[in-house]
Each structure stands twice: as C-alpha cells, then as structure tokens.
N, C-alpha and C positions, 0 to 999 in steps of 0.2 A: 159683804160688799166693802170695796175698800175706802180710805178715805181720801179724796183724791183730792191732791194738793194741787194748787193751778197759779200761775202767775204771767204776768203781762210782759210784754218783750219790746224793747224799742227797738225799732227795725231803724237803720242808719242806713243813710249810702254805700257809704264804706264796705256794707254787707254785701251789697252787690258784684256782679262778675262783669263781662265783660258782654253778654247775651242778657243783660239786664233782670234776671233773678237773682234770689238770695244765692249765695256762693254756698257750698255741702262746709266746707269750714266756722262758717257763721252759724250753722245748724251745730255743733256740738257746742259752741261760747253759750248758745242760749240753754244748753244742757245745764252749764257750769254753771248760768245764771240761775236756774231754777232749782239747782242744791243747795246752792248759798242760800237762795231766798228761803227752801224749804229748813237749813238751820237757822236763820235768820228767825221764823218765824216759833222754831220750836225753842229756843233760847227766850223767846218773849213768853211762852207756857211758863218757864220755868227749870226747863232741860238743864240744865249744867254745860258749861263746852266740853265739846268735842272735834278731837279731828280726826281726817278721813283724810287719805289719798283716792285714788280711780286707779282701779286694779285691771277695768275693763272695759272697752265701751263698744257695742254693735249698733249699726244703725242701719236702717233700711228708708229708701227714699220715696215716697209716695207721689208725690204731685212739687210741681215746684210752689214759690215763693217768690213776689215781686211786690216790689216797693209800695208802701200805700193800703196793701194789706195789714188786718189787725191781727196780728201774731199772740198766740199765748202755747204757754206748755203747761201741761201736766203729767204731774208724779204722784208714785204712791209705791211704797215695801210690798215685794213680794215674798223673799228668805234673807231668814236671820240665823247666820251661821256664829260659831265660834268668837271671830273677832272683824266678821264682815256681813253685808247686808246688800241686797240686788234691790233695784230702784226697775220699775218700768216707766215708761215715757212715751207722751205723745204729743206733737208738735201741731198745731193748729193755725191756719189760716183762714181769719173770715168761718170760725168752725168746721173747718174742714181737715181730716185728718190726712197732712203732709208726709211726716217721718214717725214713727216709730221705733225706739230703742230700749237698750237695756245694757245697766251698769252694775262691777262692781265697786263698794269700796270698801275698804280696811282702815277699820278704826285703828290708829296710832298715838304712843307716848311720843308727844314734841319733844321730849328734850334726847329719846334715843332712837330715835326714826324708825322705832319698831314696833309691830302689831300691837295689839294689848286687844286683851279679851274686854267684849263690849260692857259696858257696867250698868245694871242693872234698871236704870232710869231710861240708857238709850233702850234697853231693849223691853221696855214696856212700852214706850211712845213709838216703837215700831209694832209690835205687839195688835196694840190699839191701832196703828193705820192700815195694818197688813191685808195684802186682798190677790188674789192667784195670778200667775203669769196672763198674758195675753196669748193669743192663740200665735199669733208672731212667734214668741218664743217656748211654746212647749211640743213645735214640730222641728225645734234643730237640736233635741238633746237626746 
C-alpha cells in the first residue's frame, strides 16, 4: 500500500474560468503545489535537497471544480528509475475524485542543469512511499 501524501489547496478566484469552474490550468499549479509541499515535507524528515524538473505531466479530467469546494491532492511514488521517479496523483473536491494524473521528474545538478543519478536518501524515501500505478495509467502503456 502506498503512502499517500495529501495536501490542501487554496482555491482562488483567479482559478476560475469564464463558466465559473476551476480553469484545467489551475489543475496542474496545484500539482506543482503538492510536489513542493511533498519536498517540503520530506526535507522536514530529514531528506537532504533535492532538485527535480517535470520531464512529463498527463492529466485526465474527471468532474469539474467550482469555487467553494474543499480541494485537496494527493501523491505517492510509483517508479524509481536511474535519475527519475513517476508521481501518481489525484485531485479531490469535497472527496470526490476530479483529475487524475501522472508525472515525471529528473533529479538535477543546479549548478549544470543536468540529470544526476538519484542518491541514495532520495531513493529510500521513495522506496518506503512507493505503491503501484493506478489503473488510469497501466492501460496507456
């Protein structure tokens, strides 16, 4: 079973479109938001930094999103490759499952903007969170 990391979303006006739900653009910002949060939280463990770019991101849209709903997402590791690692995700409103996705990313050296194989810490703390694709994504490969 994975461990599945979850964090809260402040839904903004701004989020909204012009049909008064969330806009599909505001649904990937709160992706971004729940990677940060989810380093955010494993630097508080004790992680060491890391950084990551987004090698990849697929999204699928479930039900919409409007203002006033209590939005949350969750993540959790599903593959730990070489110098990258897939995230699954799922976007809730009011507990209700809205979007669905899945990311990669590529750990990176800051100072040469280039891959670097993951080291050993990260890839224990994914290790320990890691739990299998969602059914979403093991009928598009």
């Amino acid at each position: 079973m994975p461990e599945i990391f979850k964090t809260a979303i402040q839904v903004r006006f701004g989020d909204t479109d012009m049909l008064g739900h969330i806009n599909n653009a505001a649904f990937v910002q709160y992706l971004e938001h729940a990677r940060l949060e989810w380093i955010r939280a494993q630097h508080a463990k004790g992680l060491p930094p890391i950084h990551i770019v987004l090698a990849h991101l697929r999204m699928d849209y479930r039900y919409e999103i409007v203002l006033g709903q209590t939005v949350e997402v969750e993540l959790w590791p599903t593959r730990i490759g070489r110098s990258s690692f897939d995230f699954e995700y799922r976007v809730l409103a009011d507990g209700q499952i809205c979007a669905e996705a899945h990311s990669v990313q590529v750990c990176i050296d800051a100072g040469t903007m280039n891959s670097k194989v993951l080291d050993d810490a990260v890839r224990g703390v994914l290790e320990a969170q890691m739990g299998e694709q969602t059914s979403f994504r093991k009928g598009d490969e």
